[in-house]
N, CA and C atoms as a LAMMPS dump frame, in Angstrom:
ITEM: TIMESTEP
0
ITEM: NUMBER OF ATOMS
513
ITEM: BOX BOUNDS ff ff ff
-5.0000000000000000e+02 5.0000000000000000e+02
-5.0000000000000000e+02 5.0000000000000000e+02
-5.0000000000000000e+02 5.0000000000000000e+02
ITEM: ATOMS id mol type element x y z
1 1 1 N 0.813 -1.188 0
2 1 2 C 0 0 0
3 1 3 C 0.865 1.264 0
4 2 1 N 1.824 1.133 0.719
5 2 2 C 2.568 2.582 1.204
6 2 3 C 3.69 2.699 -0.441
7 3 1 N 4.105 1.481 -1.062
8 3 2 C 4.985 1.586 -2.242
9 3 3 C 3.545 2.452 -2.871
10 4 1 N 2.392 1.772 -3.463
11 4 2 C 1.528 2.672 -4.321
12 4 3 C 1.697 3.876 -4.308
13 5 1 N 1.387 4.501 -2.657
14 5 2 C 1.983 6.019 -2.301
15 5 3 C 2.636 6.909 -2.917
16 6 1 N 3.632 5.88 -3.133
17 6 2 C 5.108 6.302 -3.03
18 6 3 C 5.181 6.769 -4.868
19 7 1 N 4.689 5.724 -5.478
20 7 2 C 5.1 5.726 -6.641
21 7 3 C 3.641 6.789 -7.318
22 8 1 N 2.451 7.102 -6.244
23 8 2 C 1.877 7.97 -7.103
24 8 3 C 2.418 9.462 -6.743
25 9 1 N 2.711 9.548 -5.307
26 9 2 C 3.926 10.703 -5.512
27 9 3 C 4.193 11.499 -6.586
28 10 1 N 5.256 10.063 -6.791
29 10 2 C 6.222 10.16 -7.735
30 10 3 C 5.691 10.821 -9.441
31 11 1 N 4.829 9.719 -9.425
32 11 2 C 4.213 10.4 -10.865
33 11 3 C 3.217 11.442 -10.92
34 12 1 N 2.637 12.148 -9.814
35 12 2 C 2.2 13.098 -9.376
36 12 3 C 3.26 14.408 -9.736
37 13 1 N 4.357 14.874 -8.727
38 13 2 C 5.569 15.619 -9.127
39 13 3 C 5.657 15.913 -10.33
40 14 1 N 6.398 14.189 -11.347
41 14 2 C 6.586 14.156 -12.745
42 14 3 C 5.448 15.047 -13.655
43 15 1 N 4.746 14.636 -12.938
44 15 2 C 3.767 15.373 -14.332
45 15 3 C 3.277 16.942 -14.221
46 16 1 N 3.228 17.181 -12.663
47 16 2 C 3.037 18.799 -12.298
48 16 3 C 4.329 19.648 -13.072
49 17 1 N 5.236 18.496 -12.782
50 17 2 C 7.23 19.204 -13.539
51 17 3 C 6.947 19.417 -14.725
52 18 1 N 6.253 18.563 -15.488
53 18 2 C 6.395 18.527 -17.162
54 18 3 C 5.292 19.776 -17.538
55 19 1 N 4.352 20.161 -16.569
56 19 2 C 3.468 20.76 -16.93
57 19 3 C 3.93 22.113 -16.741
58 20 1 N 4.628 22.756 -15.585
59 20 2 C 5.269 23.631 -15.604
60 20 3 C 6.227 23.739 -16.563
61 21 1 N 6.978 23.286 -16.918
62 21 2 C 8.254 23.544 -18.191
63 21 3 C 7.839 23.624 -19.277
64 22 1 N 6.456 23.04 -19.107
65 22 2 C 5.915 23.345 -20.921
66 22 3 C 5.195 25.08 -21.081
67 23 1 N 5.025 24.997 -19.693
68 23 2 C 3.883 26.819 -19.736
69 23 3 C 4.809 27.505 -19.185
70 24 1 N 6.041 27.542 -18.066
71 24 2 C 6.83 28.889 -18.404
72 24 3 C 8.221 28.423 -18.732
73 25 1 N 8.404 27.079 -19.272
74 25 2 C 10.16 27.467 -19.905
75 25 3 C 9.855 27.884 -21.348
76 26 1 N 9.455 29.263 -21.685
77 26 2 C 9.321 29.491 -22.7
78 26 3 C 10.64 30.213 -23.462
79 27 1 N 11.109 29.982 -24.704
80 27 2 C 12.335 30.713 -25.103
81 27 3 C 11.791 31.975 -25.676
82 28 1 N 12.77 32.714 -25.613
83 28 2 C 12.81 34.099 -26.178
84 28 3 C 12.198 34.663 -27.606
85 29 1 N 11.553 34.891 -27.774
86 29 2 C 11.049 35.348 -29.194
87 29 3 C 12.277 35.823 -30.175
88 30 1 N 11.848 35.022 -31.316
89 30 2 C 13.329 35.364 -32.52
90 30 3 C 12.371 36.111 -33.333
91 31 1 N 12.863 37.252 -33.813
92 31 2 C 12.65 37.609 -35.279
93 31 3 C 12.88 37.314 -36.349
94 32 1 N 11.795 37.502 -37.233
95 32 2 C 12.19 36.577 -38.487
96 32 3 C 12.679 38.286 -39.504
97 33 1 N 13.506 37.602 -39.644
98 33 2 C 14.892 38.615 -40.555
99 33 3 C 14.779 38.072 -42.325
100 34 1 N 15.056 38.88 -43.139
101 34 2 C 15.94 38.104 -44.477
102 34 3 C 16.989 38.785 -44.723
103 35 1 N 17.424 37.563 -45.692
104 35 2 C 19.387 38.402 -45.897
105 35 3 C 19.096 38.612 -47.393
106 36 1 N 19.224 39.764 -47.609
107 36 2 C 19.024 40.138 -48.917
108 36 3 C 20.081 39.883 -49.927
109 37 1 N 21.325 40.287 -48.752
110 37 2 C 22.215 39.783 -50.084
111 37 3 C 23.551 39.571 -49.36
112 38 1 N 24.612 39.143 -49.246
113 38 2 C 25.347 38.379 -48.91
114 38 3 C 27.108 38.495 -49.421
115 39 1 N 28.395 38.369 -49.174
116 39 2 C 29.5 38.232 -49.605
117 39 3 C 30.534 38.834 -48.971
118 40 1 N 32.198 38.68 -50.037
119 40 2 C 32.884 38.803 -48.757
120 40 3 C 33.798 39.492 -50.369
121 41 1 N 34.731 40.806 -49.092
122 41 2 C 35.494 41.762 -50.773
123 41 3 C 36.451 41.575 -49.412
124 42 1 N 37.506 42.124 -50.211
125 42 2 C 39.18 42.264 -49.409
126 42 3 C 39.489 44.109 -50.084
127 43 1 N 39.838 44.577 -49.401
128 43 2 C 40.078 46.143 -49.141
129 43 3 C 41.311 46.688 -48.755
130 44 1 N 42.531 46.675 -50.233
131 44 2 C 43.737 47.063 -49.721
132 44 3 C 43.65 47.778 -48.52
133 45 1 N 45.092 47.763 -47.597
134 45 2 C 45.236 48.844 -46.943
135 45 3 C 46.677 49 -46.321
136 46 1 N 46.763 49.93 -45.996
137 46 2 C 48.58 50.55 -45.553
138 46 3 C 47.989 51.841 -44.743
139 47 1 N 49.554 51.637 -43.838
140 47 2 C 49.24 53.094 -42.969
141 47 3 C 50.636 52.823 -41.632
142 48 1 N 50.537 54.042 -41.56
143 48 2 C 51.719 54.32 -40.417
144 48 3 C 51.134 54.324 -38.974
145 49 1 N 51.758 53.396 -37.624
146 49 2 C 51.561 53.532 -36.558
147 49 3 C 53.138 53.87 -35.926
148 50 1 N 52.631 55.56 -35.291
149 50 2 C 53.883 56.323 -34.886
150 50 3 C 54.322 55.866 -32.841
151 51 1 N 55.1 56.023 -32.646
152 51 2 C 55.029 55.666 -31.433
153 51 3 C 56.323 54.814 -30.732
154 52 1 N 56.037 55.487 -29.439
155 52 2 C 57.691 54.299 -28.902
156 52 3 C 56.498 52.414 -28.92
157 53 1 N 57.625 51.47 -29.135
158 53 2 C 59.161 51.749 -29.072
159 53 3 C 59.451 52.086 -30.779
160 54 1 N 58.818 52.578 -31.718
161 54 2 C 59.533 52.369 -33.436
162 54 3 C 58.275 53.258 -33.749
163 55 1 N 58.087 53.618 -35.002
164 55 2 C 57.163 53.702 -35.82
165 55 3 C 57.018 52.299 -36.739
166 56 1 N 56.098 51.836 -37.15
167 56 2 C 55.411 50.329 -37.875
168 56 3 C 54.912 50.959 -39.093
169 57 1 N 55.242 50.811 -40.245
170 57 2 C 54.045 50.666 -41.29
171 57 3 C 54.087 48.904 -41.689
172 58 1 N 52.257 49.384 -41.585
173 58 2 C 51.428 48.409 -42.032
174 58 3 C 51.187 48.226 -43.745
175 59 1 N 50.859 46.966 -44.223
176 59 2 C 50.554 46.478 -45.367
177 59 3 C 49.708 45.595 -45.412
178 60 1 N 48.877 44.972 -46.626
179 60 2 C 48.252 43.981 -46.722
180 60 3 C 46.316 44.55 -47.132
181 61 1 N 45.622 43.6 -46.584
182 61 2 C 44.276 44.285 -47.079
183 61 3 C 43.302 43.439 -46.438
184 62 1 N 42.442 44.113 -45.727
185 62 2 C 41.408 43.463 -44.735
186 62 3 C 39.958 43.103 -45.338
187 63 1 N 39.622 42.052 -44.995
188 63 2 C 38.599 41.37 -45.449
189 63 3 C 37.333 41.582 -44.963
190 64 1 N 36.042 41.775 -45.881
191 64 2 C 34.918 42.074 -44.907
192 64 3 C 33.677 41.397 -45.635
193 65 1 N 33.63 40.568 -44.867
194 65 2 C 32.396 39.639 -44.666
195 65 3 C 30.803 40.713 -44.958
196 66 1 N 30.094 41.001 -45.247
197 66 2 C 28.825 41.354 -45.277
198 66 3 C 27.829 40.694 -45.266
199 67 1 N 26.713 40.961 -44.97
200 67 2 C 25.166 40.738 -45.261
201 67 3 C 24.208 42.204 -45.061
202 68 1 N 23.4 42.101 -45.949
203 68 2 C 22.377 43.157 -45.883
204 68 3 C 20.992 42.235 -45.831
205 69 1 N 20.398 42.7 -44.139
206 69 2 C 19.73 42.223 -43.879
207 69 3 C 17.925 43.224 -43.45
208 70 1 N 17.138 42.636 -43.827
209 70 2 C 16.043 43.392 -43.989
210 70 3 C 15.22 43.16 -42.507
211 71 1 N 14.169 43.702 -42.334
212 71 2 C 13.266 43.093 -41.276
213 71 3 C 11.285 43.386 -41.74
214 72 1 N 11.168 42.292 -42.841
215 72 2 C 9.702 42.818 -43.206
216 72 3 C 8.923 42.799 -42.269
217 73 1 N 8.661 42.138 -41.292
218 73 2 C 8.01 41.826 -40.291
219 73 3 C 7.814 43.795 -39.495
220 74 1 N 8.487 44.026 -39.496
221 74 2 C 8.811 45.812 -38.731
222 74 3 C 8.631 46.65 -39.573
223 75 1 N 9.071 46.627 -40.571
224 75 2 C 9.477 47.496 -41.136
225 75 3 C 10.54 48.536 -41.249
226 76 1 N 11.395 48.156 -40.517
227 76 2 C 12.629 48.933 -40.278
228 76 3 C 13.593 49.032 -41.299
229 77 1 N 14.782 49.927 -41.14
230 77 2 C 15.201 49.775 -42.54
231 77 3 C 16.193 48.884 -42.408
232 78 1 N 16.942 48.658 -43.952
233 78 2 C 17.942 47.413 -43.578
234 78 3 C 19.102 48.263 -43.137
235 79 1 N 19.731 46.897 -42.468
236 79 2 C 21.272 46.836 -41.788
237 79 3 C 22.129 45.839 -42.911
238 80 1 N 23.449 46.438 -42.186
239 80 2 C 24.078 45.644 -42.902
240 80 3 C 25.38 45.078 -42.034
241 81 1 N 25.069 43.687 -41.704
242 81 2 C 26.525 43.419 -40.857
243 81 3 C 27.746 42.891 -41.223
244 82 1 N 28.312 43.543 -40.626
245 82 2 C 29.777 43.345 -41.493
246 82 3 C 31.142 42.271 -40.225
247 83 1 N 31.492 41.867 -41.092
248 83 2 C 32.731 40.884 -40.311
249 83 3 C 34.162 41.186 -40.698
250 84 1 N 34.667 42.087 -39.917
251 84 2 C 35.992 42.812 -40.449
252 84 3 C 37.206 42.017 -40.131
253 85 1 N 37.769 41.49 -40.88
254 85 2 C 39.401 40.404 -40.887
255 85 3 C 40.679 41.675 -40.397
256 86 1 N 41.704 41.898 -39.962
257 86 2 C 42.819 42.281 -40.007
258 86 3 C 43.6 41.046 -40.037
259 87 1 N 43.397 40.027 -40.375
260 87 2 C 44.885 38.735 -40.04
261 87 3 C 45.69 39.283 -41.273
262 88 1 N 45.053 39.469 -42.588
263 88 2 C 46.393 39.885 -43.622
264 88 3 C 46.624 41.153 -43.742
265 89 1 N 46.775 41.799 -42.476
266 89 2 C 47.227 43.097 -42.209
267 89 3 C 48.682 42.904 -41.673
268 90 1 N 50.211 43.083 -42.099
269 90 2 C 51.577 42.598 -41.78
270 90 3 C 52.097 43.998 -41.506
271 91 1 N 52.833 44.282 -40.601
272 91 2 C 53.806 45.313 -40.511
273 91 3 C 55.288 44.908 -40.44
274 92 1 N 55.953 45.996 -40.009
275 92 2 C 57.68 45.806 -39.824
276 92 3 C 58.139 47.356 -39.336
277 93 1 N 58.497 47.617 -38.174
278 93 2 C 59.039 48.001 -37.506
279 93 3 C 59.997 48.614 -38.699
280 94 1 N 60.592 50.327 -38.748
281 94 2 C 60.758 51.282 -39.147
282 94 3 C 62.994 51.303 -38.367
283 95 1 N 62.792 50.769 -37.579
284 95 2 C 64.057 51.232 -36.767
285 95 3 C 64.212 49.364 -36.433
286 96 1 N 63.983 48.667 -36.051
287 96 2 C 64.718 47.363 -35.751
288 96 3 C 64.37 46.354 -36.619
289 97 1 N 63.364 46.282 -37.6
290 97 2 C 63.181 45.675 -39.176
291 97 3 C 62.102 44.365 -37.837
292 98 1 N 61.829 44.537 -37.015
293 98 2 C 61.124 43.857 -36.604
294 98 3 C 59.577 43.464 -37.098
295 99 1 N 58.938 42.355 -37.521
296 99 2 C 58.191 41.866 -37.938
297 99 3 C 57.112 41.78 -37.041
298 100 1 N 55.926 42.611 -37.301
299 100 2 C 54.655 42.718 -36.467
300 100 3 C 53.302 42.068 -36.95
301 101 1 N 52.176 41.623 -36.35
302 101 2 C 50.9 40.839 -37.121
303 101 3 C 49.675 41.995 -36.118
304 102 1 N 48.836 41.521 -36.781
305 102 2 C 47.556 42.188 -36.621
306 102 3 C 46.808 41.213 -35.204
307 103 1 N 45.902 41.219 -34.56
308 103 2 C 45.145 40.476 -33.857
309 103 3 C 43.778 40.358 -35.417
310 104 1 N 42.596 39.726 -34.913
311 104 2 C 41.552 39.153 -35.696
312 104 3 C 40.896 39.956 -36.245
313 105 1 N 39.879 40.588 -35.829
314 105 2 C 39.013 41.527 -36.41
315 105 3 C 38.089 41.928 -35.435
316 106 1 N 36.681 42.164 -36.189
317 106 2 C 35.457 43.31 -35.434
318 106 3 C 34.278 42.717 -36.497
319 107 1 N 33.284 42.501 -35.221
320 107 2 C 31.957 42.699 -35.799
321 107 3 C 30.999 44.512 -35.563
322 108 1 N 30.526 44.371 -36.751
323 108 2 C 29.804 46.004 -36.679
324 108 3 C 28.224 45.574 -37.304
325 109 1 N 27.518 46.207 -36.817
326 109 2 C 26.034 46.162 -36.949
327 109 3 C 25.832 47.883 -37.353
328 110 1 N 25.501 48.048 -39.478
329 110 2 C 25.405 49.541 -39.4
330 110 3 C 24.387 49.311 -40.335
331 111 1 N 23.851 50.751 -40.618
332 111 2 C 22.472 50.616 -41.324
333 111 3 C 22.861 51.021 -42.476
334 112 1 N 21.875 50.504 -43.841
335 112 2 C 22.429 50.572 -45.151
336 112 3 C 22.488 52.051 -45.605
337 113 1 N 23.528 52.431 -46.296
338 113 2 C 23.292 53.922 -46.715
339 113 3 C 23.768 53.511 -47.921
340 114 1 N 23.968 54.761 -48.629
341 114 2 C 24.72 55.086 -49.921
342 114 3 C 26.125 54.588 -49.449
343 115 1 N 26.994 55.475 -48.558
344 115 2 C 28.418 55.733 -48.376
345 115 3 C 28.474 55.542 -46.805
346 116 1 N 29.213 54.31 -46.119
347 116 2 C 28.951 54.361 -45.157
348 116 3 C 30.763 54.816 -44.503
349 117 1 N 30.735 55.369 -43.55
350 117 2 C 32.659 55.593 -43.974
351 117 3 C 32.669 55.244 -41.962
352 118 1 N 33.467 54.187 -41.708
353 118 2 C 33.766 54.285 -40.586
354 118 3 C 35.274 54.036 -40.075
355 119 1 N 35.62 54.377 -38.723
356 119 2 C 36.916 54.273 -38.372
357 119 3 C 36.687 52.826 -37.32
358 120 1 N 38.112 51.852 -37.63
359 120 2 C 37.993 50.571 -37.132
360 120 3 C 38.931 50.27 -36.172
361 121 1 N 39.084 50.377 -35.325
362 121 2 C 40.409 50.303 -34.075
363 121 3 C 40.973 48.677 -34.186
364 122 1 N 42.447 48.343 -34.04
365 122 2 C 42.597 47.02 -33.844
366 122 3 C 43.925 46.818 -33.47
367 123 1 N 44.239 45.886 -32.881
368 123 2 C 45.658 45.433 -32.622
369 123 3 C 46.603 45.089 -33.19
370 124 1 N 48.72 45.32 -32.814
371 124 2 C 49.359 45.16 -33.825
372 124 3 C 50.384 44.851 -32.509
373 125 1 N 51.188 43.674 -32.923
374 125 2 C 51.974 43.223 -32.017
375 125 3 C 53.347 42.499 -32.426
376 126 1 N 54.735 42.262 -31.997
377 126 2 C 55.639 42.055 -32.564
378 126 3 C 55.44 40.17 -32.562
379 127 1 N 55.722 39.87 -33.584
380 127 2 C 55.524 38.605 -34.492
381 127 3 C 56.476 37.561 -33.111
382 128 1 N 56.338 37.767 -31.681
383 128 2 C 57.003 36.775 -30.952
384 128 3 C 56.349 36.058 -29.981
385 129 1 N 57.325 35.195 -29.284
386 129 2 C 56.651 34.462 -28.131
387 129 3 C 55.736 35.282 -27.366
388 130 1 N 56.447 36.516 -27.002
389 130 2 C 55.505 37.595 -25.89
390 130 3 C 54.885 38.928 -26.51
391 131 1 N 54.714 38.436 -27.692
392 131 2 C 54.441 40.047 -28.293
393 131 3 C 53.524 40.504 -28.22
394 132 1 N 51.934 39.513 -27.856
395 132 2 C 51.195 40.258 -27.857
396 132 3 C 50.453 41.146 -26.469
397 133 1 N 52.074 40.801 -25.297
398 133 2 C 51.748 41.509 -24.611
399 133 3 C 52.288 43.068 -24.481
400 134 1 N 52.778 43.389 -25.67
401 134 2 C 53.25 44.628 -26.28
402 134 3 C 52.286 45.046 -27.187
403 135 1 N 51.149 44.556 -26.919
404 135 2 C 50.073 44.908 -28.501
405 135 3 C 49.678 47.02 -28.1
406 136 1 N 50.141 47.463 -29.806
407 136 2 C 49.854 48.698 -29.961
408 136 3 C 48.222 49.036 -30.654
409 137 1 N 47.851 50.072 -30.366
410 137 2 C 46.461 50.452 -31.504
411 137 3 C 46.875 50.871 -33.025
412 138 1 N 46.031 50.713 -33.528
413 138 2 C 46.463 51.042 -34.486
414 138 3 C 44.709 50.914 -35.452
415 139 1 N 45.086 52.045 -36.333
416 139 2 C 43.487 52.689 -37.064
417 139 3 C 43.41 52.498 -38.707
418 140 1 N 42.407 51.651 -38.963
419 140 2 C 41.973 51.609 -40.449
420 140 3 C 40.556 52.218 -40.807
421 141 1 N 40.535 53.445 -41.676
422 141 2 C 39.83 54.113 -41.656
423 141 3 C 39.196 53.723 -43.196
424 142 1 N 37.594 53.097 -43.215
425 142 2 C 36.954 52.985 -44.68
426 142 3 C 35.958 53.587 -45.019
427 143 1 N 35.826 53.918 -46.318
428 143 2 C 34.621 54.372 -47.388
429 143 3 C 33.93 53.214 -47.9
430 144 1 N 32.819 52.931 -47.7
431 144 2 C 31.887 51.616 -48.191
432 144 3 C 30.827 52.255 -48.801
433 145 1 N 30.835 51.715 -50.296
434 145 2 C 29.773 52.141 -50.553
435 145 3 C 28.404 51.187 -51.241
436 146 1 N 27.545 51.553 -51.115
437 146 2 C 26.107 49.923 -51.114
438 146 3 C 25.25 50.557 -52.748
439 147 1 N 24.85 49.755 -53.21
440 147 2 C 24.071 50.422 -53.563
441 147 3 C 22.609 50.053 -53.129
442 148 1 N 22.151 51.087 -52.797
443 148 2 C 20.651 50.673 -51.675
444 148 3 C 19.498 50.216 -52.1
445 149 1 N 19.559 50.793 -53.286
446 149 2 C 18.442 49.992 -54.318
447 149 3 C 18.123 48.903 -54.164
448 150 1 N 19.504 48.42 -54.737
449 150 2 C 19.88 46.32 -55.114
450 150 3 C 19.812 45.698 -53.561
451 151 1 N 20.412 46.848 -52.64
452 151 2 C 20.822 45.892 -51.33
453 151 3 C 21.893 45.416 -51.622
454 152 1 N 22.897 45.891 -52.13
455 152 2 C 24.107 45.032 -52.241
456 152 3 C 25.664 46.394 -51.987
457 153 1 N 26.747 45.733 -52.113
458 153 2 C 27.599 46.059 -51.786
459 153 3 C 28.183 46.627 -52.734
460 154 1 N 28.658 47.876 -53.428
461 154 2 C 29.175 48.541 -54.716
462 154 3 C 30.39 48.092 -54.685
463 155 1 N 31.501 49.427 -53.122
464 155 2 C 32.859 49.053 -53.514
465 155 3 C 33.457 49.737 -52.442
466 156 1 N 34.674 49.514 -52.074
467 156 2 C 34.891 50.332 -51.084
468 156 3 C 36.894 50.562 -50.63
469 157 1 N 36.998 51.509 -50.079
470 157 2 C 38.274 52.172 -49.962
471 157 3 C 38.741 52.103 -48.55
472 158 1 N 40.16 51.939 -48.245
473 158 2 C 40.515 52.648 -46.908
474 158 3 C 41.567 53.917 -47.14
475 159 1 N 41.36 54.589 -46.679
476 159 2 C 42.263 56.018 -46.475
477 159 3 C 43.45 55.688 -46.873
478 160 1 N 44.279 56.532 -47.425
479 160 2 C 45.649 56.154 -48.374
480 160 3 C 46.64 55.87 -47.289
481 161 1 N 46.791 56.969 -46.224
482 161 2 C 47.723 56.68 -45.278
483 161 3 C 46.908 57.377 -44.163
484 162 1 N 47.487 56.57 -43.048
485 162 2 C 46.828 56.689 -41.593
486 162 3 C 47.618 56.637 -40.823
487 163 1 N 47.985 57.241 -40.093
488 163 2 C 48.549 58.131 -39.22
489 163 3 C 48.301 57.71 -37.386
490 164 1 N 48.288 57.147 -36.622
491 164 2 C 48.042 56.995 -35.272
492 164 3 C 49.638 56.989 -34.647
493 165 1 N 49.446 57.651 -33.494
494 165 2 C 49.985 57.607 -32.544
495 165 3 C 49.759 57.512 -31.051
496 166 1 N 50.55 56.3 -30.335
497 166 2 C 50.216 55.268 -29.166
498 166 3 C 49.748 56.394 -28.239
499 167 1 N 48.828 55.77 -27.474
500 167 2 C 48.533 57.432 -26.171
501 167 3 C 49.715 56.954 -25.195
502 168 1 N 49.556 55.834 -25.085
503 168 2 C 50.362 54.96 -23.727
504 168 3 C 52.239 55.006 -23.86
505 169 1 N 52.579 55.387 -22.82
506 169 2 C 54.193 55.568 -23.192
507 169 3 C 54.83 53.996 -22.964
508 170 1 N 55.452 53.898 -23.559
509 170 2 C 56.138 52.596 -23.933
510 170 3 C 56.948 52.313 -22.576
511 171 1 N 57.005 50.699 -21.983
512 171 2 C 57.125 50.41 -20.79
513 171 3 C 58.216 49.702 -20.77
């Protein structure tokens, strides 16, 4: 008699449990999005980072992932997110011929325009065992331009030469 108890308990609990998790483990509401249009361009670039311990110019050309994404459901206007690469961004040290690399990149969430022009902050560090605890800033500045019509991506520029210098005095 007392096992019956026991085991209607049991399946008593079980089923109050299942009944709760079905009415409030509810997940988060997703929006339904479309990607209008999609791809990935590479964007010479070069530029000078001034600063102890050397001045660095940079070379190479950063990669940027896109999507232009709509929201019919809202009506809002489109965005366009972008996935910014620096890995084939290479420098070399100006005074000790020392060999420097970029850290990864940046995600940006911006809205579609004609000409979108933004400044991109990122890391630059000497190509060694400990270098990237010497990592400097360093600035790539671009012109993107969409065409808004299509939803798509025209073409786009970074500034000829760029110019930064470290705030932080060299340690």
């Amino acid at each position: 008699m007392k096992t019956r108890r026991r085991l209607f308990a049991v399946a008593l609990v079980l089923l109050v449990g299942s009944i709760a998790g079905l009415v409030g483990g509810s997940s988060p509401a997703f929006a339904v999005v479309s990607i209008a249009s999609s791809g990935t361009t590479r964007i010479p670039y070069g530029g000078m980072v001034r600063g102890a311990p050397e001045p660095v110019f940079l070379v190479g050309f950063v990669q940027f992932q896109m999507r232009v994404v709509e929201d019919p459901g809202f009506g809002r206007p489109s965005i366009v997110q972008l996935s910014i690469d620096f890995s084939h961004v290479n420098g070399v040290g100006l005074k000790t011929g020392t060999k420097y690399v970029t850290s990864g990149g940046q995600d940006l969430v911006r809205p579609l325009e004609d000409i979108d022009q933004l400044d991109v902050t990122f890391a630059i560090f000497p190509n060694d065992a400990t270098g990237f605890m010497r990592a400097r800033p360093a600035l790539a500045s671009f012109t993107l331009k969409y065409n808004v019509k299509a939803q798509a991506f025209a073409s786009g520029t970074a500034s000829p030469v760029v110019d930064v210098t470290d705030s932080l005095p060299a340690q």
